[in-house]
Structure formats: C-alpha cells, structure tokens
N, C-alpha and C positions, 0 to 999 in steps of 0.2 A: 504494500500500500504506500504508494510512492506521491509526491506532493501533489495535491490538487491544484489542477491549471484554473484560469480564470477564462472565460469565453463572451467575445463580444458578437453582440447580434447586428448582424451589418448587411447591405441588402434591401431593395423594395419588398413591402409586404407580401406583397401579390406574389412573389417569386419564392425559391426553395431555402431563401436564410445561408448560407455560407455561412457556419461561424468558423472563427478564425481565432486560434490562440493569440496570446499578449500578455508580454511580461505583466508582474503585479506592479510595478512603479509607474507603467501608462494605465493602470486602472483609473477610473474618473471617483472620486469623492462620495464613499458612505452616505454622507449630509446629501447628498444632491435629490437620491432618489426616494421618492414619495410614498410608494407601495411596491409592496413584493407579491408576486401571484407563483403558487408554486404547485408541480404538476407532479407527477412519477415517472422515473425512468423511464417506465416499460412504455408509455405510452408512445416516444419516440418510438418504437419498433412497429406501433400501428399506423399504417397509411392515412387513414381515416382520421381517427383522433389527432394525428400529428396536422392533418391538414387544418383540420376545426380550431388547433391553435390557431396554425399561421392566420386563420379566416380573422378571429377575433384580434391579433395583434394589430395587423391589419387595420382594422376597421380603428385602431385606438391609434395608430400610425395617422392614420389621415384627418384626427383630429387634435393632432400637433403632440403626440405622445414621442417620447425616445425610450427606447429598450436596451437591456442589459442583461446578459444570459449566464448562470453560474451557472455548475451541476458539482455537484457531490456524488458518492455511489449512488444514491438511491433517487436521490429526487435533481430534478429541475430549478431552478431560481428562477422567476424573469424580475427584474430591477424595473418601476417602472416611473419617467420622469414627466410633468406635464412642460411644455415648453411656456413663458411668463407671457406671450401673447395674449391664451387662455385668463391670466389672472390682471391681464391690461382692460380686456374688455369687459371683466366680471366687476372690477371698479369704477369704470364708465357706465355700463345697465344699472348700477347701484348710487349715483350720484342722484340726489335729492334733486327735481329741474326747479321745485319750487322755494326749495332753500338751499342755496349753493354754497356749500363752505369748497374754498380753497385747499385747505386741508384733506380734503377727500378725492382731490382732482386725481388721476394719472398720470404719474408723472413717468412712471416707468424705471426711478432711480429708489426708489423706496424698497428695501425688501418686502414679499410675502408671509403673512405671519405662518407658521407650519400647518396650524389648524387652519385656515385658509386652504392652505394647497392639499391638504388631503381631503377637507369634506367634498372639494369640487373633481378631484379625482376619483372619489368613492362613488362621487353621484353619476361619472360620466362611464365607470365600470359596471355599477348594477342595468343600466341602462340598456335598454332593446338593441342589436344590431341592426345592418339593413336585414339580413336572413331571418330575424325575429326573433333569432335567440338570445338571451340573457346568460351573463356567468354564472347565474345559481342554475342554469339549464346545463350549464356544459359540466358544471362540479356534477349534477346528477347522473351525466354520463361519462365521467373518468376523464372529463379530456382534464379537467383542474382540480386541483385538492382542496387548495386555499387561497385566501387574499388576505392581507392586511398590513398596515401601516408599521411602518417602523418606531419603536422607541429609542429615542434620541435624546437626550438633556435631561433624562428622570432622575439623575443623580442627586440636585439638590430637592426633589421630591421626597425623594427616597430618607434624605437626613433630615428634612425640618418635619416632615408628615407621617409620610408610611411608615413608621416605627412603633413601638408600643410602650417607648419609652417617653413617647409624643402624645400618650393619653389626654394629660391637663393643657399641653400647650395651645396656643392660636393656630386656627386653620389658615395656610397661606391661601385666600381664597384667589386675589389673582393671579397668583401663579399657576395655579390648576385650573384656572377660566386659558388664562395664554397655551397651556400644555392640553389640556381635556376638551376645552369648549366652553358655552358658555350652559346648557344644558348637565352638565357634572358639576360644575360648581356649583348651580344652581340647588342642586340637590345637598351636598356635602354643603352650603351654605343655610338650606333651610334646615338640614338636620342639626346643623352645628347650635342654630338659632329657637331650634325644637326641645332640644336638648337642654339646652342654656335655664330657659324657661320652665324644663322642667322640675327644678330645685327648688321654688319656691312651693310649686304646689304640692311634691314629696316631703318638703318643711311640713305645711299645714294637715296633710294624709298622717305621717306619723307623731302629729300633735292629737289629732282626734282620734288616733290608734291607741294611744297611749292614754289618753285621760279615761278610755275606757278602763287600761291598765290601772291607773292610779284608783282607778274606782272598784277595784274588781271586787275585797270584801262589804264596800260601802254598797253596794245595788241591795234594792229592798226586795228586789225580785229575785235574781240570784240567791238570797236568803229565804224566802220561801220555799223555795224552790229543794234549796238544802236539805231545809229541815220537813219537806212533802213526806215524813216516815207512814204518812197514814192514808196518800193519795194513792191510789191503784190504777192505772195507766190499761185503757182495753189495750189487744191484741193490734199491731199494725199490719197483720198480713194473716194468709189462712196458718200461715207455718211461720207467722212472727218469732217464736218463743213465750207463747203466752202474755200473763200480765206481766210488769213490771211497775216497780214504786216509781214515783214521778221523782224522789230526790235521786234515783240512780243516774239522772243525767243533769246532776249539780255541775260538773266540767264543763259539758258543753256550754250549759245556761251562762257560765262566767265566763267561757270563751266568746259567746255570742256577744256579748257586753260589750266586745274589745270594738267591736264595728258598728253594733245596732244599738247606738245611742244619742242623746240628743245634738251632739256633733255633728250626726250625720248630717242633719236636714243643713246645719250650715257651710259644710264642706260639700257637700252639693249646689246649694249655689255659688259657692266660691269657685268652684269648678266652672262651671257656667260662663260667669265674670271672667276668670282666666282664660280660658277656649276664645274669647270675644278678643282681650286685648294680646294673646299671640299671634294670632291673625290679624288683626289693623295694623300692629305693628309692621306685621313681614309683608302686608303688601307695601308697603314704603320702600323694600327691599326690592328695586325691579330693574332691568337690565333695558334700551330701548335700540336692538340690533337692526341692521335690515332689514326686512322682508327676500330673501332673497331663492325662494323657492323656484317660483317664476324664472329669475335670473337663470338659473341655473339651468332650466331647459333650454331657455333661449342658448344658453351656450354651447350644450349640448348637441343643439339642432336646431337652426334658424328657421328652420321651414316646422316648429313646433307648434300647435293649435292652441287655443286657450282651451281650457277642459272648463263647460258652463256648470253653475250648480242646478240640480236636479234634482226632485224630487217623486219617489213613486209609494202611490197608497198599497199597491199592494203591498209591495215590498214591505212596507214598513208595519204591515200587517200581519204579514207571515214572522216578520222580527219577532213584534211582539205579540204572537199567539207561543211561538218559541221560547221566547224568554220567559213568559209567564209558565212554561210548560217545566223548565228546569228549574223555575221558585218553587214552584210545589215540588220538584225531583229534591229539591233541599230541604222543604217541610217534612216531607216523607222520609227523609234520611233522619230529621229527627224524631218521626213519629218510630223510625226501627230503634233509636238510640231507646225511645223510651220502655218497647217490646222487650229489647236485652234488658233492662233493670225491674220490669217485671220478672221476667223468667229465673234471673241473676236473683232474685230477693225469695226465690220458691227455693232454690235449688242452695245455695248458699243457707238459707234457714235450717239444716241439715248438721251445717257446721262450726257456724258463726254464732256466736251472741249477741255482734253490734253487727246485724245482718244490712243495715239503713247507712249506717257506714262503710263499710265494705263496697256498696253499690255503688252510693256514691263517685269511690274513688276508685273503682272499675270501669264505672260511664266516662268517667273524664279521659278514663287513658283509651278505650275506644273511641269516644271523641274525638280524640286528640290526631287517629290515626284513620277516622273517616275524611276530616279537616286536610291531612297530607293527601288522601288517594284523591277526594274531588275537588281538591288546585291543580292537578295538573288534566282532569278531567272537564274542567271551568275554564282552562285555557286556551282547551281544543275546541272548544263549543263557541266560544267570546271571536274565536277565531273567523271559525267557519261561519256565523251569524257576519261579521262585519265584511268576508269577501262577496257574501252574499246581495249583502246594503250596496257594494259598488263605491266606495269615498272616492272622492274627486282627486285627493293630494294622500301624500303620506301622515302628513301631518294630520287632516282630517279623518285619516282611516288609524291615526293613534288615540286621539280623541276619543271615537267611536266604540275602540276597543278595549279603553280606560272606564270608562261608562256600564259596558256590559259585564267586563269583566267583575268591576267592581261588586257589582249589584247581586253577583252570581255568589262572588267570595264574601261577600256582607250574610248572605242567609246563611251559605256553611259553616261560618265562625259563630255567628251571636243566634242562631235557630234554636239549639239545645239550651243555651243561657234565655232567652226568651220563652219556652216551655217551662223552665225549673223557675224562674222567675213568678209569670203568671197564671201560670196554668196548674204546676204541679201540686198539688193536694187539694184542689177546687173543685176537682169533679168527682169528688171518690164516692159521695152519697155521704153516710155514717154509719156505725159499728150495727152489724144484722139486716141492711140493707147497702150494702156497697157494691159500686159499680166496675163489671168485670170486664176485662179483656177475654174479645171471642169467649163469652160467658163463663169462661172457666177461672181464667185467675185475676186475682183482686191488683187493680192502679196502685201504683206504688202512692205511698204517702213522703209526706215532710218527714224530716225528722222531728222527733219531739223535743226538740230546742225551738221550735219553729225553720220556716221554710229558705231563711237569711243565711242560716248555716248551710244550708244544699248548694246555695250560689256560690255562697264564700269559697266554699271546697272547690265547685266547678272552675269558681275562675280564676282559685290559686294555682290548681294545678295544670291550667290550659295553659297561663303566661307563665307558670314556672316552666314548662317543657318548651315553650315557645323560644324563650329567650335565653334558655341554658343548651336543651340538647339542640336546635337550630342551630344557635349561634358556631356551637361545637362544631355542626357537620355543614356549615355555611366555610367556616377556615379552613377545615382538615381535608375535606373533598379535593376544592383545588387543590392543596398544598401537596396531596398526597397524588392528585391526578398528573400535575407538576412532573413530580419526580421520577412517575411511569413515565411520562413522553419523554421526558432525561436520560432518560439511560442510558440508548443509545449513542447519542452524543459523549456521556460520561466516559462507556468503554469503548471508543473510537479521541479518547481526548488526546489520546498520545501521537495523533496524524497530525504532522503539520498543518495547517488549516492558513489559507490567508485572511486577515483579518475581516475584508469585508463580506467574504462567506461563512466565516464565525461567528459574524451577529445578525446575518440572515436565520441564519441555524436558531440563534437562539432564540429570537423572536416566531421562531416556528415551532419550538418547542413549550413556548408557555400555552397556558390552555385556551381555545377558541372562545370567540367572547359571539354576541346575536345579538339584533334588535332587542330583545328583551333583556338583557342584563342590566341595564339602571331600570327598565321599568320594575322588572322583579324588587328590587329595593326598596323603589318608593312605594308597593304595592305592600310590601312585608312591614313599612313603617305607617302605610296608611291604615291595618288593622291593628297594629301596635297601639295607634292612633285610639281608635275604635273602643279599645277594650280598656284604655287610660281613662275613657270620658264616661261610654256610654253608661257602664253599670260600677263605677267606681262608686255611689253610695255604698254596694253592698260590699268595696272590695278598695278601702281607703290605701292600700298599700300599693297598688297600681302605677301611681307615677313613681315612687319610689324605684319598686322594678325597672320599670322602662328607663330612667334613669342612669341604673347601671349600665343596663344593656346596649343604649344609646353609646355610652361610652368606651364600650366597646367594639360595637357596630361599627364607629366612625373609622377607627384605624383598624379595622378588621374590610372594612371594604377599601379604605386606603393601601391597603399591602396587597389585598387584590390585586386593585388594578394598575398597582405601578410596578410587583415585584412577580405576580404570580399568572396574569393576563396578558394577550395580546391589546394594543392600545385599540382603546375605544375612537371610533371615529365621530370627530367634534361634531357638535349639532352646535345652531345658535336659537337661541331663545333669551325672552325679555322676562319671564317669570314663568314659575313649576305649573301652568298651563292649568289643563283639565281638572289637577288636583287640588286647585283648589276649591273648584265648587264642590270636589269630593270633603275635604276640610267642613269645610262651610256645613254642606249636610250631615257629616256625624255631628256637627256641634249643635243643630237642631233636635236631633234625632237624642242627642246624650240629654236636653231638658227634658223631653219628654219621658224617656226613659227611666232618668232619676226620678224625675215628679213621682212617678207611676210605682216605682220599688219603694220609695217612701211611703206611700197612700196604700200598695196592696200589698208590698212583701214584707216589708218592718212591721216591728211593735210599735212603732212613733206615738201613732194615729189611736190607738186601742187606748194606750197609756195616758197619750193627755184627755179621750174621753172621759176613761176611768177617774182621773185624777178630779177633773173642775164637774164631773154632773155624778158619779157612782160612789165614791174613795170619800172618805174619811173629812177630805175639804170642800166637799161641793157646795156648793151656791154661797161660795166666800167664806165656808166657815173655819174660823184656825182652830186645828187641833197640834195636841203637843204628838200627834204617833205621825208618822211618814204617810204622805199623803196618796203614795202608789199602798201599803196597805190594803192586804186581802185582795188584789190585781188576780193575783195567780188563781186561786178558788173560781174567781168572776169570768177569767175567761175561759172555764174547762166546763165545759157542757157534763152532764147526767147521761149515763145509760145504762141499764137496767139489766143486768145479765139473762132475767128469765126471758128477754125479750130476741135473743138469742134463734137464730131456727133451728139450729145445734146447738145447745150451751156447751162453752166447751170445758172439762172436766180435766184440772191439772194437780197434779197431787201437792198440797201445800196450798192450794189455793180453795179449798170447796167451801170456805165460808163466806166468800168475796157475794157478795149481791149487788154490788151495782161497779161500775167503770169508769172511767172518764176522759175525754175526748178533748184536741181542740179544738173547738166550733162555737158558736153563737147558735143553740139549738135549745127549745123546749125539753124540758124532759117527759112529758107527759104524750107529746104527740111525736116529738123530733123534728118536727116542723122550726124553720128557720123565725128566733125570737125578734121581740120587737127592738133587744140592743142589735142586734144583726145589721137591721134596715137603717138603723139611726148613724150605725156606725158607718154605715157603707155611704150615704148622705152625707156623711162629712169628709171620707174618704175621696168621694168623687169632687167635693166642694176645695179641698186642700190640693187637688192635682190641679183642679183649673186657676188658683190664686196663685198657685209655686209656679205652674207654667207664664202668667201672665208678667208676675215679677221677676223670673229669671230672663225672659224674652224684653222684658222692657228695661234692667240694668245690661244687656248684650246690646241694645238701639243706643243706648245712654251712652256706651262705653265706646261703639263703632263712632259716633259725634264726637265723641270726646279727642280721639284719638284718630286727626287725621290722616285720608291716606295716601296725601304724597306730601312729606316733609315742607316745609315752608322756604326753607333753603335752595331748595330742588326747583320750587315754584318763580322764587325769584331769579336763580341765574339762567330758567329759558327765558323769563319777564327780559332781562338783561341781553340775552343773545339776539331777540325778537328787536330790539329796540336800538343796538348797535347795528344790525343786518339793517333797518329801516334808514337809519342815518347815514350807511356807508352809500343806500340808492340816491339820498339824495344829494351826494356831491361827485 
C-alpha cells in the first residue's frame, strides 16, 4: 500500500474525464473547495453508473462549478468549487431596489462568507437536472454515496463551546451564526435563553416543593389521616387485597402534601406569568436576513417559474379526515395504556400489596416506550400527509410539517397524562356497583392518597426517563456510531495519506446529518417544553429537571455537531419560525390545563369548601381547633358491606359492616350528595376565574413587555431618516 496519488478532473463534461496525476505541491487549497460528493470505487467499473456521474458533473460544470477528483482504495472524492460569479449575482438579486445600502453592492472584492457559498451550493446540488434526476435519485441508485460540506475553522468552536467543560460559560452565539447559519444559532440561542429562564421558575417549583416539606408533620390532614386506626378503606379492585385501614397510606398522604398544597394554585399562575414574559422577551431576539429563497432558483435556473400559492379543498380535507384519524390512533393508544393497568392491577393482585402502585409505575414505563415507537411512527405519517398537501417552497413544506407533526407528538406524550389527570377514577361507579371493562374487570381506580399522586408518579417518571436515558442515548449513539465508521480509517492510519485526502476522509467519517437533525431538537425541546408548563401544578419539580437537562442538552448537541457530525448546511432565518406559534399554544393550553388539575384533580377546591361552609370555621366562626378539622371523615363516602352482590368474606375482617370510599355519595341510596353538586359548582366556577386571571396577567405582561426593543426601533427611525437626507442632496 504505496502513497496515494492525488487526481485532477480535467476535461469537458460531456467527454470521458482524463484524469491525470499531479504532484501534491500543484494540488489547489483544502479552503477553496465547498462540498465533497463521494461515490464507491466499484462504480467506476460500471458503464452506466460511471456515465450518470459524468451526466450530473456535467450538468454542475455548466453552471460554473470546478471539480476535483481524489480516490482512496475504496471510495471516490469529487472536490467540488462554485466559481464567485454565482455569489456576484446572488448579491445583486439580493440588493434591496427600494432601500439601497452601499454596503451590500457587488463589488466583487469582498470575500464570500462560507455559509454563503455552501447553502447556494447545496441548493444548486439537491436541484433537478435537465434529465430530471436529482442527487438523492442517483445516491438511491449507487451512482453516489454522499455529499456534504466541509468543516473548516471548528477549532475555536471546539474550545470556547463544544466542551463540557463549557457547561456555565456564554454561548459564542455569532460565531456559530458565521460557522452554522443563522437557523442553529437561532436554536442554540433560544435554548441558551430557555434555559436561562428556567432558574427562576425551578427557584419558585422547589420553594413550593419544599414548604410542603417544611409542613409535612404540620398538615391536619396528613394527621388524620395517621391516626384513621378505625377507618376501613373498601376493596379497590375485584382482587385489591381486600380492606385496608385508611392510616396504612399515612406516607403517601405526607408525600402528597409535598405538591398538592396551597402553593400550588400560586405556582400555577406564576407559571402562567413566566410562559408570557419568556416569550415577549425572545421575540425581541430576531434576526432580519434576506428572503433569498426565490434568489436562489433564479440562480439556479433563469428560465425558473414563480410557483403561485394554491389552495385545494379537497386536499385539505383528506388532510384532515387523516389527521383526525391518527388523534384518535393516539387516544386509543391511551385507551390500550389504560386496558394494560387494568389487566396489570388483576394479575399483579396475586402478588403485590401496593398492587395501585406497582401499576402505576409499570404504565409509565410502557408509556414511556409507546411515546419512543409512535415518534418515529408520527414522522412517517406528518410526512406523507405534507407530500401529499403539495407546499409551494421548502420552507412552507417545513412549516406544514412542524404543525402536523406536532399535533400528532402533542397527543402521544400528554394523552395518558390527560386520562390519569381527568378521567381516571370518575367513571368507576362505586363499591357493589362499579363499572367494568368488557364486563368482566373493574376500571382501575386512584390511589387512595387521591388521584395527584397517579400524575405525580406518571410524570416523574416520563421526564425522568426522558431527560436521563434520552439524553444518555442522544450522546452515546453518535459517539459510539463515530467510532464504527472510524475504524477503518484508524487501521489504515499508518498509509501515508496526503493531507487534503485526510480531511476529506474525515469528514466522511463523522456521522450523516438530514433535514431533520435541528428539527428533531427543537421538537424534543418543544415537549420538554410541554411537560414544564402544561401539568407542572401536579408536578412543581418540572422546570427544575429541565433545567438540568437543558444544561446538558446544550453542549451535548454542541459536541455533536462540531466534533461528532458532518457540518450542517447553513439555513438563514430571522427567528425559530413555526415554533413559535407552537410556544404560544402550549402556553395557552398549560392555563387551561392547570386551571383544570387545580379545580378537578387536587384537594385545593374540596379543602377551602370544607374549610369557610363544613369545618369547624364556617360562616366566620373562630374556633381554637384547625379549621380543615374532621376534612378526612367528610370527604369518604359510607358503604354498607351487606350491600355487596358478593360480600366478600376475608378472614380478620368479618366484623367490618360498613367501608369507605372517596366520593361525595349518599349512603342510603349512593346516589351523588348535595356536597357533590355544590362542590363541583364551585369547581367549574374556580376554572373559569383562574383561566380568566391567568389569560388577562399573560395580555398585561405581552403590553408590558414590548416586542421589539426601543433601541432597535430607533436606529431603523435613524437609518430611514439619514437614507431620506442622503436623496435629498
């Protein structure tokens, strides 16, 4: 294995290419060349495929492209350069006619910034031939393997950022706008600034985490609840384990405490409030690049059509009979989650004691592992729906698929949390008449802490797997997939290599990056998002989590893509686009949500009933005993064992005659009592106040906090008015 030669491609396209050896000292400059497209050996020996090169070289020849051919044993190089014509005239189509800076003219003596000359290379390689094929046509059929851009300059990348020793430091953000584009910084900008923000509200989550702590022998409920030696708890399932004493779940009751207390309701709006001014904020944060979409065909191909916008009913009706087809495919997914914890609460009673728990944190880990199979299930579908719609541009067909996407990944994440939230232990009937799955096994119930504790569990363990093993297999994958495609390279390191075919090599060796790699991020931060707002009532440690994980995240997709990826090809954008009206709507969707676990799934509501019209102080009276006092007794419904269709007969228990439940029920008929109705009147009455005041401090807050800096407003006031003054002299 004797030195690798260097080979230059010389020759009209149209013809058989003669390459022709040349020392390495006449090689032309690493820096110069734009993109590497790189093929397999073998294909040179086919007719066919060797021609389809030449066709497509060709074709990128005649629009002022220069080529450069390596080979190695195994693979092909082509080197490939755009001549600065192309980037004379992309400055020209891009000059404002209606406001003309000087500054932006053509002069022709200015360099190209890098990210410049690749996205216009990228766009003029994905592009149609005359033959109509495309390069993702010809990779499908062997005639190419790959394309992509070279990294060049990542070194001070690499030292101020992509480190992990660069945790707490400042993100160079233009440096990575100059190196990346302006769509990655944008991203690693709003996460830096997501992030940031989220410390305050992780401050006030484990303040009202904690004051439950501080309280935890002080709850008068909790103490009740202790000391229940005399309260007999019916059966929660056919094969519960029988009765149990209501103080057997003194833990829980104090665990509950930690979340489900009067902090809540104000860390919920706090939430609210925050959601409103990180967003006012960060639209301040906006970029205002060309429009250069258009440009770009025009360069591509003069003789390029405008593409009109279009609109078809059908279309958009087949969409959405589709899309509403796979909402319910995601309801139903959680209607099986809830099938398994039925079946799991039969079959587990067998062997468990705390058969309610158990299920619980079994549901979550199948959860967790339905959530993995239908993302990548939801991506095929968001897909095929948007080729279907037909988008005018790329842009509009990312939009489009930002949108479906979303809405698909919104039900399979928050569906099963939206069930245990509302739904679960409301339709169960009550004890001797409860309502069966396919008539044979009884709906899972709450646990008897209440129904706060189900969510709490669900959604510590959905974000703790989210944000620990993800992140885990979010680093290790590439890192590990890296070192597969290394190897080769490694034991071949001993071959002399000329320099500029040793950083082709390497750049061919880090792992293939797609259209979707920043959207997968912002996708994975916009449920991250999701699950900080939407039910952080029942689940105040939320931004806390994210918090870390954020800070992980950052230099963890940093090392990505400067040490472990092929270079992402620049986009330019003026702000994170479609997501933010995705932002916008989880922060609507999170007041309702809270209102709603406040008013149906907490004790808030029960409590301050109990407290100002049932309790010990009602209608203003002071007494010296705690005014939640006898709460516990009040809210456990009566039932009656002989009332039983089986009673059922457990040894140790045959003198028990009556049960108790928790419901707002008669004991005489079981019929829903008149606290039931009163309560739920007020329940329905506290959603619509907390929605109306949390939506009108988010209007107050949007006012407050305008959205484009005052700074910003004056120095275009200032450009507008010196441009005016320069016409008239």
């Amino acid at each position: 294995q004797g030195e690798e030669s260097l080979q230059v491609l010389a020759g009209k396209a149209e013809e058989c290419f003669p390459l022709m050896e040349i020392g390495a000292g006449e090689a032309e400059a690493s820096e110069q060349w734009d993109y590497v497209l790189v093929a397999d050996h073998q294909t040179q020996l086919h007719l066919k495929q060797a021609q389809r090169q030449r066709d497509f070289l060709g074709h990128l020849e005649r629009k002022g492209f220069h080529f450069k051919v390596v080979e190695d044993q195994k693979r092909v190089f082509f080197g490939i350069r755009a001549d600065n014509r192309i980037f004379d005239l992309y400055r020209t189509l891009l000059v404002d006619p209606e406001h003309p800076d000087p500054r932006v003219q053509p002069t022709g003596s200015e360099p190209v910034p890098a990210t410049t000359r690749i996205r216009i290379v990228s766009f003029v390689l994905n592009s149609k031939t005359a033959a109509g094929e495309t390069f993702e046509d010809l990779v499908k059929d062997g005639v190419f393997e790959a394309k992509f851009p070279l990294h060049k300059g990542e070194k001070d990348l690499k030292r101020k950022w992509a480190q992990w020793r660069n945790m707490f430091c400042e993100q160079p953000i233009d440096e990575i706008r100059n190196y990346f584009g302006e769509k990655v910084a944008l991203y690693f900008a709003w996460l830096g600034w997501y992030t940031y923000m989220l410390a305050p509200a992780a401050l006030v989550g484990l303040i009202v985490f904690f004051s439950g702590f501080a309280l935890f022998d002080a709850s008068q409920i909790s103490k009740e609840i202790c000391e229940a030696n005399d309260i007999v708890m019916c059966p929660v399932g056919d094969h519960g384990g029988g009765y149990q004493l209501l103080s057997e779940t003194c833990t829980f009751a104090k665990l509950t405490h930690f979340f489900d207390n009067e902090g809540t309701v104000v860390f919920a709006i706090f939430m609210a409030l925050w959601a409103t001014v990180f967003l006012e904020i960060w639209k301040r944060y906006v970029w205002c690049p060309p429009q250069e979409e258009m440009a770009l065909e025009l360069i591509n191909s003069p003789d390029y059509e405008l593409q009109m916008y279009q609109h078809s009913y059908l279309r958009s009706t087949v969409i959405l009979i589709l899309s509403l087809f796979m909402i319910c495919l995601m309801i139903g997914m959680a209607h099986v989650l809830v099938v398994y914890r039925v079946l799991a609460a039969a079959l587990l009673s067998n062997f468990l004691q705390q058969v309610t728990t158990a299920v619980v944190v079994t549901g979550a880990l199948v959860h967790y592992v339905i959530i993995v199979v239908m993302t990548k299930v939801n991506k095929c579908v968001a897909l095929k729906l948007c080729d279907f719609e037909k988008p005018r541009t790329f842009s509009e067909r990312e939009s489009k698929f930002t949108v479906k996407f979303f809405t698909l990944q919104f039900f399979t994440h928050f569906s099963s949390l939206i069930y245990i939230a509302f739904i679960l232990g409301r339709i169960n009937g009550h004890p001797g008449k409860s309502t069966r799955l396919a008539g044979l096994w009884k709906l899972e119930e709450c646990h008897l802490s209440g129904c706060m504790m189900d969510l709490f569990v669900q959604m510590a363990i959905i974000m703790g797997l989210k944000q620990t093993l993800s992140n885990c297999m979010e680093y290790l994958w590439p890192w590990l997939a890296h070192k597969w495609r290394s190897m080769p390279a490694m034991i071949h390191s001993c071959v002399a290599l000329e320099p500029e075919l040793r950083e082709w090599q390497r750049n061919y060796f880090l792992n293939p990056v797609t259209t979707f790699s920043l959207f997968d991020e912002f996708m994975e931060m916009m449920i991250q998002y999701g699950f900080t707002t939407i039910f952080v009532a029942a689940f105040p440690l939320a931004p806390l989590l994210a918090l870390f994980s954020n800070l992980v995240e950052i230099r963890l997709d940093a090392i990505k893509m400067v040490q472990l990826q092929r270079r992402l090809v620049p986009r330019k954008a003026n702000d994170i686009g479609t997501w933010l009206q995705v932002l916008e709507t989880i922060g609507v969707l999170a007041v309702i949500a809270n209102g709603m676990i406040i008013a149906f799934t907490s004790e808030f509501i029960p409590r301050v009933v109990y407290k100002y019209r049932y309790g010990p102080c009602r209608q203003g009276t002071h007494s010296t005993v705690n005014c939640l006092t006898g709460y516990v007794n009040h809210s456990l419904s009566v039932f009656y064992i002989k009332d039983f269709q089986d009673p059922i007969k457990i040894e140790g228990w045959e003198n028990v005659t009556e049960c108790r439940y928790r419901d707002y029920r008669n004991s005489h008929d079981y019929n829903f009592s008149e606290q039931f109705w009163f309560l739920l009147a007020i329940r329905l009455a506290f959603l619509i106040l907390f929605e109306h005041v949390a939506l009108c401090i988010k209007l107050i807050a949007a006012w407050f906090v305008p959205d484009v800096p005052q700074s910003v407003k004056n120095k275009v006031l200032e450009e507008k008015y010196q441009t005016l003054r320069k016409k008239m002299w």
